[in-house]
C-alpha positions in Angstrom: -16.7 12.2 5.9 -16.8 14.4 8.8 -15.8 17.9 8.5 -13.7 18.0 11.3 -11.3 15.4 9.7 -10.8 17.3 6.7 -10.2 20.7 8.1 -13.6 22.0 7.9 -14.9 22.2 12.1 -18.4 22.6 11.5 -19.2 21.5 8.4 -21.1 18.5 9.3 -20.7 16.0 6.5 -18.6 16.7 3.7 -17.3 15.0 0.4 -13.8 14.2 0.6 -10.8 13.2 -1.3 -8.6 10.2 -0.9 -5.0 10.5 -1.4 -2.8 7.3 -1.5 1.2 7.3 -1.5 4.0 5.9 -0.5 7.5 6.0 1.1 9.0 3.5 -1.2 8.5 0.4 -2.7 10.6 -2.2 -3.8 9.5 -5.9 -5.2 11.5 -8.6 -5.7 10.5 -11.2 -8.7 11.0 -14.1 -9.8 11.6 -13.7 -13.5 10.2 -16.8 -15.1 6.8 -16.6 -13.3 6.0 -13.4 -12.5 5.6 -14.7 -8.7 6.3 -11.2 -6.5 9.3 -13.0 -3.9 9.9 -9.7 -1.7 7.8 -6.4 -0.9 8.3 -3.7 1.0 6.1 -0.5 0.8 5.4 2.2 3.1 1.7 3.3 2.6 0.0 6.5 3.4 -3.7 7.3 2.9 -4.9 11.2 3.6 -8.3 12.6 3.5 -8.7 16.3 2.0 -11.6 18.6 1.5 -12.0 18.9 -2.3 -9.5 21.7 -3.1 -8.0 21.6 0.2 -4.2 21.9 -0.6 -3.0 19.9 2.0 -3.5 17.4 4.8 -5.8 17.6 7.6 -5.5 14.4 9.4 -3.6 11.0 8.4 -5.6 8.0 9.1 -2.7 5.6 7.7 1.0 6.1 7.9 3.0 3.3 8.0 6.8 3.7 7.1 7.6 0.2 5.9 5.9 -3.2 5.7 7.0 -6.1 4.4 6.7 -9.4 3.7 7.8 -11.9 7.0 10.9 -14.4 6.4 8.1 -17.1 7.0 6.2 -15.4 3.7 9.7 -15.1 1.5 10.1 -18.9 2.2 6.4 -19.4 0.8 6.4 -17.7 -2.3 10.0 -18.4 -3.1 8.3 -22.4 -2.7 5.4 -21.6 -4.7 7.6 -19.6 -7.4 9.7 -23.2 -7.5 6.8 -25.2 -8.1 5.2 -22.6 -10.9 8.6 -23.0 -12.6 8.6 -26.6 -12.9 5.4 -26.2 -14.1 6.6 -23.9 -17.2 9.5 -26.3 -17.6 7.1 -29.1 -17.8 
């Protein structure tokens, strides 16, 4: 990536790390299928220099997504239907 990004002005290209975290997450399941009901996660995606120590630029930072009501109601639906399915 470029050099700038990861602290090094100048550089041209260079070979970069990618560091992934995140501020939290939390799933909800449904126990039977497996079927994730609820998610909520906060990621965070960072460049570095190889050996850098820290941070140069953040490219992604997002402190929470999660799934919409209109996507709890789905999966909650399809979690139904893979339950009678088990039953069955």
């Amino acid at each position: 990536m470029p050099g700038a990004l990861t602290g090094r002005r100048g550089a041209g290209q260079v070979p970069a790390e990618e560091w992934h975290c995140n501020h939290g997450i939390r799933l909800v399941a449904e126990q039977a299928t497996g079927r994730i009901l609820y998610a909520r996660l906060g990621p965070r995606q960072t460049p570095r220099a190889p050996g850098a120590a820290k941070d140069a630029v953040v490219p992604l930072d997002v402190p929470r997504a999660a799934h919409t009501a209109a996507t709890q109601r789905f999966a909650v639906d399809r979690a139904r239907h893979g339950s009678a399915l088990l039953r069955a």
